[in-house]
N, C-alpha and C positions, 0 to 999 in steps of 0.2 A: 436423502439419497442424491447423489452428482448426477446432473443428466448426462443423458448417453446419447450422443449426435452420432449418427450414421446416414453417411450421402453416398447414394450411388450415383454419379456423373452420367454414365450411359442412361439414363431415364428421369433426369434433371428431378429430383424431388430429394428431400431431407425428413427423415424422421425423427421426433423427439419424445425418448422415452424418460419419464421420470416421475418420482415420488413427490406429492405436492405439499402434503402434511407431515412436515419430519418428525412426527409423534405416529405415524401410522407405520400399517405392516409393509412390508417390499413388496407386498402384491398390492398394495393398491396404486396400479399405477396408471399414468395418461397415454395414449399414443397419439399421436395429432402429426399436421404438418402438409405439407406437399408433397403427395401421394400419387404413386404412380395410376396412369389413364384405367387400368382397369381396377381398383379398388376403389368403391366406391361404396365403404361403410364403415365407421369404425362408431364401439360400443365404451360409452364412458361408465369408469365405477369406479370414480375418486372417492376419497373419505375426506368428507370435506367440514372443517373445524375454522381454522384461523381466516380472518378477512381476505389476506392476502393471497391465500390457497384458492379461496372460493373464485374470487376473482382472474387469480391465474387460469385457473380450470375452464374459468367461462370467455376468457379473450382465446384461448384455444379452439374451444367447443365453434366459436362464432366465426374465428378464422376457417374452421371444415363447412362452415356455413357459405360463406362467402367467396370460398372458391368451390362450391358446388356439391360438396360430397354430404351425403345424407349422415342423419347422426343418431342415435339413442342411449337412454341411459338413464341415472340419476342425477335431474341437478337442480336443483333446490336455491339457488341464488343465481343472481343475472348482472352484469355490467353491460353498458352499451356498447355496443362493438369501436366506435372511434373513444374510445374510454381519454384520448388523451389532443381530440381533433375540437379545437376552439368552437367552430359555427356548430358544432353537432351538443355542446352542452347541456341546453334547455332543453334539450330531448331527456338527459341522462337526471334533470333534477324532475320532469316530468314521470318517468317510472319511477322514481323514490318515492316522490308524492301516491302512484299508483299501488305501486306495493303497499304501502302505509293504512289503504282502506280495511273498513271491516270486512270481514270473509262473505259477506252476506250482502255488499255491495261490490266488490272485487267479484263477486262468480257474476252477480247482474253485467256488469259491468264484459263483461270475458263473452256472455253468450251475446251481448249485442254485437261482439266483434265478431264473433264467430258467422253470427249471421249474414255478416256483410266483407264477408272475405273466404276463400277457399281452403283455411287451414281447419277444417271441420274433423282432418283425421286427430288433430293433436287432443290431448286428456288434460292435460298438465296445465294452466294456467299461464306459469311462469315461460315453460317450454313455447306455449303459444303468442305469448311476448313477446320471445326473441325471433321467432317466422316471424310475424307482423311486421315489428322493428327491419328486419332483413327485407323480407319484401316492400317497404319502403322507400330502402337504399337506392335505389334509382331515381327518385323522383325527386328525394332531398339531394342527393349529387348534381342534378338536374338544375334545377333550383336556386344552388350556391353556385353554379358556373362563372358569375359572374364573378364571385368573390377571390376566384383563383386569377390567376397569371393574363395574359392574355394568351388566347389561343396560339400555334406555332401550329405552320401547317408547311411543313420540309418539302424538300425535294426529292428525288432519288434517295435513299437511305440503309443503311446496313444494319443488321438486326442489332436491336439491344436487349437490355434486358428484361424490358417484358415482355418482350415478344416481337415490337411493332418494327418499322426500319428505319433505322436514325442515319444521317449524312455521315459520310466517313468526317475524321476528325484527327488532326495534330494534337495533343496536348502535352502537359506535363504528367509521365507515368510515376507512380511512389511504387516504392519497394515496400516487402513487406516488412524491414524495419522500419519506415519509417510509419506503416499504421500500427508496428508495438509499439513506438515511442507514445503514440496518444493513448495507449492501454492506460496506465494510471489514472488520467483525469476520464476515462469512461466508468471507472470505479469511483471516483471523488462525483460526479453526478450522478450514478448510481446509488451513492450511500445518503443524499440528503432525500430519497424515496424513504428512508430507513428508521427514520424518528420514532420514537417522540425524542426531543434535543437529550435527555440526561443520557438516551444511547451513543447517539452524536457525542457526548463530550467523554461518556466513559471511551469510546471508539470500540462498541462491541455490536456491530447493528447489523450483524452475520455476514453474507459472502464478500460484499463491496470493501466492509472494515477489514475483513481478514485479511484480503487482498493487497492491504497496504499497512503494514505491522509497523512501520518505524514512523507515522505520523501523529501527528501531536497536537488535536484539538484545544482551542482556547477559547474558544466561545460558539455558542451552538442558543438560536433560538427559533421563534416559529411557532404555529401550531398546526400547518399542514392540512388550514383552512383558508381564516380571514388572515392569515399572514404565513408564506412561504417556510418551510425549511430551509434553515441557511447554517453553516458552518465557518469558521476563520480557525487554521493553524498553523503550523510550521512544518513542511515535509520537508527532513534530511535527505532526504534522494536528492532533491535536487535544487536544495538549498532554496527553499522557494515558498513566501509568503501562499497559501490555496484559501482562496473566499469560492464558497460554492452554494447556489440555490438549486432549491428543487423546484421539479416543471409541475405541470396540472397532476392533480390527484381525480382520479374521475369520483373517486369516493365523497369530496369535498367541493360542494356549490361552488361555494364562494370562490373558490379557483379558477371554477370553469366560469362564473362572470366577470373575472380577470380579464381571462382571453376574450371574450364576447364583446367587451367596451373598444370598437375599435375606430371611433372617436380620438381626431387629433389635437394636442393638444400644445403648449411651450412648455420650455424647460424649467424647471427651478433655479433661478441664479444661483443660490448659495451654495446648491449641490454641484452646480454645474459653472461657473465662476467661468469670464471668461466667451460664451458661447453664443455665437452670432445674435443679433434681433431674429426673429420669424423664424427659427429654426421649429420644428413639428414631430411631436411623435406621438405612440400610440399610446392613450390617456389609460386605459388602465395598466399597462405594465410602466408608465412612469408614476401615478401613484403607488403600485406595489412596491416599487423601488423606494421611494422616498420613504417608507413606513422604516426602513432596516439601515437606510443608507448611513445615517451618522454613528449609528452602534456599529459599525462593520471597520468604518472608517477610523472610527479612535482604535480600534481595534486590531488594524493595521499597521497603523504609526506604531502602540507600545510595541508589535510584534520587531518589526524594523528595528527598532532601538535596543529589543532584549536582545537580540539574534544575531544583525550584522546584518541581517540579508538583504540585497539590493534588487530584489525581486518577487512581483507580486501576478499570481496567476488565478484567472477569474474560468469560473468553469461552473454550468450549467445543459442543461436538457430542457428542449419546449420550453415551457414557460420559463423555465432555469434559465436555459440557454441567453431569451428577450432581457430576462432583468440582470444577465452579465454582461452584455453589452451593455446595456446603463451602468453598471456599477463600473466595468472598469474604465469609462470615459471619465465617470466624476471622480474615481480613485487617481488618474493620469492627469487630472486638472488641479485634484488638491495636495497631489504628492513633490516632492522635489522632484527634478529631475535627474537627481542623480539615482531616480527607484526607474526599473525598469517595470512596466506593466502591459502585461499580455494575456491573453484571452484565447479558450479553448471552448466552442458551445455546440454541441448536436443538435441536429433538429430543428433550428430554430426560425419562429416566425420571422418576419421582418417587421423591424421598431420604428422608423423612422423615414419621413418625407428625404430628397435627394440632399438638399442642403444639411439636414441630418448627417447624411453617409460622408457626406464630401467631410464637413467636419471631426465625423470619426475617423475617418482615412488619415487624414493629416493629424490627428494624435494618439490613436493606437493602433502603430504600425506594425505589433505583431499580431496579428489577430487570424484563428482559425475556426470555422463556423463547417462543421463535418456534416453533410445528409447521407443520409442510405438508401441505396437505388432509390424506389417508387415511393419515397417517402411523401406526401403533400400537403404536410407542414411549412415545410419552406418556402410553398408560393403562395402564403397566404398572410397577411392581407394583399389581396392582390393591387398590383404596380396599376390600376387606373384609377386605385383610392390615392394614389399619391405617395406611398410605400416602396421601399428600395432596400437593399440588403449591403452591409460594406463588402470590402474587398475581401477575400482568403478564405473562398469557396473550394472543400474538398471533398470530392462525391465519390461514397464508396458504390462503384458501379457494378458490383459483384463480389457477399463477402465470403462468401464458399471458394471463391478464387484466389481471392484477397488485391483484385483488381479495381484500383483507388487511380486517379489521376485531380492532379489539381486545376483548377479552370480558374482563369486570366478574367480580370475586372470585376464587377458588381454583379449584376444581375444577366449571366451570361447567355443571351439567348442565340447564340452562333454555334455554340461547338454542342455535338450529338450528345457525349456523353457527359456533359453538367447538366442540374438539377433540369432549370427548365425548360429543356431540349428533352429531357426523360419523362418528363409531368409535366405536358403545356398544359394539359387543366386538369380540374381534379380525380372528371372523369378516366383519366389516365393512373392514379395514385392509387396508392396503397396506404391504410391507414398504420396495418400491423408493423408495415415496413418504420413507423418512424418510431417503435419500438426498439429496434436493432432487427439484427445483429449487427452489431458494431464491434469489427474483429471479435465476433462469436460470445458478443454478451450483451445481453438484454437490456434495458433501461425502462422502470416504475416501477409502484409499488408492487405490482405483484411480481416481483423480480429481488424482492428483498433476502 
């Protein structure tokens, strides 16, 4: 079933009706979302079958958690609420491990928490998880402060969007063509959630594929653990080589201690041919890189040579997002230059020490790194580890509105409405926000 978005403006909230298991009836459906001040209850009764549903169902359930509103229901599986936030992983392999005990240690296990915490109304084990987990939230946000941005503590300010008041601001406004133009590659990051690869190369891997009928997979591998989903084809639209990875799977560890290794490290010559001495980035999404980076790369060249095209577009989410910044610097270092290569990533953490950035800037000059309002992915690792973002920050600062502006230099802490003027720390963020909406469509796997 399509969902059904309905927003009323006069009471700032969006509701989202839809079917999660497209093998169920039309009545089993979800309503969730940001809900107007007086409603303060809604009753879950998914049918809940495929991974991807269950999951869907519970980053909703968690989001009514998270912004205050009470919940009840059936729900029989649990993801971690930042399903796709790097420092929160070892929480999400932590309840895997939990759930995995026997029934007869898992209830031991439930009443000592119960004992030492005030969720004693909950029955439900799992249910009582997720309170725990929730009530938590503070204390781990707390905690990783330091891991986010530096604080920013404004002046006089005008309201933004979540609430707080940001300093008025000049910027560059986009139109809303120019946030359709990036519709396509929110689908090409969208569909490498959509594996296993023979989906990826058939190009059947439901709404992200559909969405772009006339592309042309060539090689598709992965397995959406210890090694990323990633695609290489040819899209006729617009004549345009597409390498795309996919970001953190909260389903799969080994992802989430991708993001966690945030240890800096140097570059691979070979890969990276050409690049300063002492340049530094972040050690685990440069080895994730390196595992795919020569397969991607012959991969490219035959493309180029079958095709004509002089044009190569690298496009990822979250973890996607970090290891398309590496591919396509080492793509723009081993290509001729008569290949243009450019770069489209949502979401994404920052890779690299400054001398990092400075060197990306000066060789891939078209580069666009999209956040979504409160998203606070993006200020993470934070800039006192030594972390920096390149240039071609564009913040969608409201996508019910479709109010996008782009913000001037790296890591722009001057103007109200870029990233980290909107999230000086994490306390300030949204995790659900680095999910989408990205012009009204979602990004991970439970969005397949």
């Amino acid at each position: 079933m399509s969902p059904a978005l309905e927003t009323a403006s006069q009471n700032k909230y969006f509701a989202v009706q839809q079917g999660y298991n497209r093998h169920s009836a039309p009545s089993d459906l979800l309503l969730s979302g940001f809900l107007p001040a007086q409603t303060r209850s809604v009753v879950f009764q998914p049918s809940l079958s495929p991974r991807q549903s269950r999951l869907q169902i519970t980053v909703h359930h968690v989001l009514m958690r998270m912004r205050g509103y009470k919940t009840s229901g059936r729900l029989t599986t649990i993801a971690f609420f930042p399903c796709c936030f790097p420092f929160f992983a070892v929480l999400w392999g932590f309840l895997r491990s939990l759930l995995s005990l026997p029934p007869l240690l898992f209830s031991l296990f439930h009443r000592v928490l119960v004992l030492t915490t005030d969720a004693r109304s909950s029955h439900n084990p799992i249910s009582f998880v997720v309170q725990l987990l929730l009530r938590m939230k503070s204390a781990f946000l707390a905690a990783l402060l330091a891991m986010a941005a530096g604080s920013v503590v404004g002046a006089p300010m005008a309201r933004g969007g979540n609430g707080r008041r940001l300093a008025p601001t000049t910027l560059t406004s986009l139109t809303a063509n120019d946030l359709q133009a990036l519709t396509p590659f929110v689908h090409f990051a969208g569909a490498t959630y959509c594996g296993p690869a023979d989906k990826l190369m058939s190009w059947t891997c439901g709404a992200p594929c559909a969405a772009l009928p006339g592309f042309k997979p060539s090689l598709a591998g992965g397995m959406g653990n210890a090694v990323q989903f990633f695609f290489v084809g040819y899209y006729p639209t617009s004549k345009s080589i597409i390498v795309a990875h996919e970001g953190t799977d909260p389903l799969a560890l080994k992802s989430d201690l991708t993001d966690l290794n945030v240890l800096k490290g140097s570059l691979n010559a070979t890969l990276f041919p050409g690049a300063p001495a002492g340049i530094e980035v972040h050690s685990g999404f440069r080895d994730e890189h390196a595992k795919t980076a020569d397969a991607i790369q012959s991969e490219v060249k035959k493309l180029l040579a079958s095709t004509g095209s002089t044009q190569v577009t690298v496009v990822g989410h979250s973890l996607g997002g970090a290891l398309s910044v590496l591919d396509s610097l080492s793509l723009r270092l081993n290509l001729p230059d008569s290949v243009n290569v450019n770069s489209v990533t949502f979401g994404t953490p920052r890779v690299g020490d400054d001398a990092f950035v400075s060197f990306f800037d000066s060789k891939v000059t078209d580069f666009k790194r999209v956040n979504n309002e409160n998203d606070l992915v993006p200020i993470v690792p934070g800039r006192f580890l030594g972390f920096s973002h390149p240039k071609g920050e564009i913040h969608i600062v409201d996508d019910s509105t479709q109010k996008v502006v782009a913000c001037p230099g790296n890591d722009d802490s001057t103007d109200a409405e870029c990233q980290i003027k909107s999230v000086p720390n994490i306390l300030f963020g949204n995790i659900i926000d680095h999910l989408g909406p990205y012009n009204g469509i979602f990004l991970g796997t439970p969005f397949c």
